[in-house]
C-alpha positions, 0 to 999 in steps of 0.5 A, a space after each residue: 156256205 151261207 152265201 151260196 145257200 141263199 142263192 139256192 134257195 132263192 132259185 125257186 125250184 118245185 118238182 117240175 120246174 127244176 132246170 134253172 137250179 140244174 144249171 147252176 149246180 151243173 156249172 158248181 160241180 164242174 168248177 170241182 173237176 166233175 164231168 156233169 151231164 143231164 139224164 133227163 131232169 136229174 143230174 149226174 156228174 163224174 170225177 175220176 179217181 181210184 177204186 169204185 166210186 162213192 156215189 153221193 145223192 140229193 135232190 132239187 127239187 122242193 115241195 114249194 111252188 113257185 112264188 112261195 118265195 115272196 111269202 116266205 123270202 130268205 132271212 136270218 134269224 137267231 142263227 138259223 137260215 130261213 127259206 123255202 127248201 132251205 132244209 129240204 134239201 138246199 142245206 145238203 147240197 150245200 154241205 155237199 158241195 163244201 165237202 168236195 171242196 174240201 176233201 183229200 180223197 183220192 177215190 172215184 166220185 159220182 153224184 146224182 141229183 134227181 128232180 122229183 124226190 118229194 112225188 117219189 122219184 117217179 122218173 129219178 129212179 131209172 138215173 139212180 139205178 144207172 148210178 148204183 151200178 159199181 157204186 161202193 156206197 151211197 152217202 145221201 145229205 137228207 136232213 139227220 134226225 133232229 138231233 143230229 143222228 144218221 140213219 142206216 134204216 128207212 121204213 117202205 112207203 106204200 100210197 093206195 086207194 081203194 075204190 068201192 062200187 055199190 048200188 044206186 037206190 032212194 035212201 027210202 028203199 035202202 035195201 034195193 041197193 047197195 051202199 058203197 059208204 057203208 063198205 068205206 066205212 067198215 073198210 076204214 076199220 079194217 084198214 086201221 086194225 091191220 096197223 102194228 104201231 109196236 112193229 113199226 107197221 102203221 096204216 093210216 087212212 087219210 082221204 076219203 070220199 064219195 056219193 052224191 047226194 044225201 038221199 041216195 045210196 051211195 054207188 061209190 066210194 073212195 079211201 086213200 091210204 099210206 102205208 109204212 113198213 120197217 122190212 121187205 117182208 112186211 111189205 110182202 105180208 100187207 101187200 098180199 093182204 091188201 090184195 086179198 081184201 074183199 067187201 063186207 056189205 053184200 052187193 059191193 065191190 072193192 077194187 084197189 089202186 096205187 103202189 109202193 112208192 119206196 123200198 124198205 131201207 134195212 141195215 146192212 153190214 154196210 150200212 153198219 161200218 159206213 156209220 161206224 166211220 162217221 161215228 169216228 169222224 164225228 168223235 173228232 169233231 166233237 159230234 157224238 152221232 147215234 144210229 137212227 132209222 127214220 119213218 120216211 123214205 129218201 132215194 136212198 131207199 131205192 139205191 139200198 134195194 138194189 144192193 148198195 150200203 147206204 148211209 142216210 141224214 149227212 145234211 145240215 141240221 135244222 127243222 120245219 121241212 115242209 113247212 112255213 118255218 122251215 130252216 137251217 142251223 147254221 152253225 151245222 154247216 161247217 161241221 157237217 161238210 167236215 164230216 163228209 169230207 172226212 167219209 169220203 176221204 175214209 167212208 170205213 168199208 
């Protein structure tokens, strides 16, 4: 496994730029006995078996370009494997794959690796739709919590700009125009107060930006912001409010951009009696697992949305994803790819 995961992590693989990895996880999963085929930059792969297919998702793709890894090569330390995308998620494949290898289940098996999870799976999603078709569950090897636990509940995810349109003037005659960052900031507040942080409803205004020089009334204006909800229904309540937000300062305009990026991941009864499996498995491992539910969303988010009980954070364990001490433990390796072995062979629905 540490040999293997090496040599995924050495294959750089940025969103975009994923087909070299594609190859290689084609020619691992076909030794397994899948059938594989590409479905346009993701990966699908079949093998047949009994009942409806579990249907088990990662992703290639990194948020890492290409020649980050001379800065960041692959080492070993302290019992945790270093490397760009090695948490995130080269780690999971990597239990997934063992898994298979390992496993004594009989039943049907599909898995799909998309390409641009990290930019939302703008393209991915038509493949993962097409695979949660009859799909009895979905098991997905993101990293767990830190401390190990799964998840049955994602928040929704929302990425949206507001543009503001003012009127130019000299700053010297400021009331023959209109500002547009005198709008942005009275936006910003209003954007903020929506905010519920008790609730799990969290707006946050994260870029701004606009005007031209500092002698002018400023005849536009720019907000980016990221919006997270626990429930279907508060992205239903903020999308509509969002919506409905008018301008403040007279003589401007707001006009708004973007979407929802990810669905809600609620817990389901599904979701609820694939956990309690693992939670049994991993008893026997000696992994006592916990329920958690996490503030990002995976694909897993959109195969819940279309019906399927999903379980979520099957990966190996670690930390730094994103960032430059990204890594693995190794020691969660082995472990981890039991446990998936074993809800495969019985996933308790």
């Amino acid at each position: 496994m540490i040999e293997l995961l090496r040599e995924l992590v050495e294959i750089e693989s940025p969103t975009g730029d994923t087909g070299e990895l594609r190859l290689r996880l084609a020619e691992e999963l076909a030794t397994l006995g899948f059938v594989v085929e590409r479905d346009g930059e993701s990966l699908r792969a079949e093998r047949a078996g009994d009942g409806a297919p579990l249907l088990m998702l990662a992703h290639l793709d990194t948020v890492w370009a290409r020649g980050t890894l001379a800065l960041m090569p692959w080492r070993i330390e302290a019992g945790n494997a270093y490397g760009p995308g090695a948490y995130d998620m080269k780690g999971g494949i990597v239990v997934l794959l063992e898994a298979l290898r390992r496993s004594a289940s009989t039943r049907a098996l599909r898995v799909v690796l998309t390409a641009d999870e990290e930019i939302g799976s703008p393209e991915g999603r038509r493949a993962l739709a097409t695979a949660a078709e009859g799909a009895a569950a979905a098991l997905v090897v993101e990293p767990p919590d830190g401390d190990g636990h799964l998840k049955t509940a994602r928040k929704g995810i929302g990425r949206f700009r507001f543009r503001v349109t003012g009127r130019p003037a000299h700053s010297s005659t400021p009331n023959r125009g209109a500002s547009a960052i005198e709008e942005l900031a009275r936006l910003v507040l209003r954007l903020h107060a929506l905010s519920e942080p008790e609730r799990g409803v969290t707006l946050n205004v994260g870029v701004v930006g606009g005007g031209t020089r500092e002698n002018v009334v400023a005849a536009e204006a720019f907000a980016d912001v990221d919006v997270r909800v626990p429930t279907v229904a508060d992205r239903d309540r903020l999308d509509e409010t969002l919506r409905g937000l008018g301008a403040e300062t007279k003589g401007t305009e707001l006009a708004l951009e973007g979407s929802w990026t990810r669905p809600p991941l609620e817990r389901t009864e599904g979701s609820a009696l694939l956990f309690a499996a693992a939670r049994r498995h991993g008893l026997e491992l000696g992994l006592d697992l916990l329920e958690t539910s996490s503030p990002g969303g995976s694909d897993g988010s959109l195969v819940g949305a279309l019906g399927v009980p999903v379980l979520d954070g099957l990966g190996a364990l670690g930390g730094g994803a994103h960032a430059v001490d990204e890594h693995v433990l190794i020691a969660s390796l082995e472990p981890r790819a039991e446990l998936l072995a074993r809800l495969l062979h019985d996933p308790g629905l």
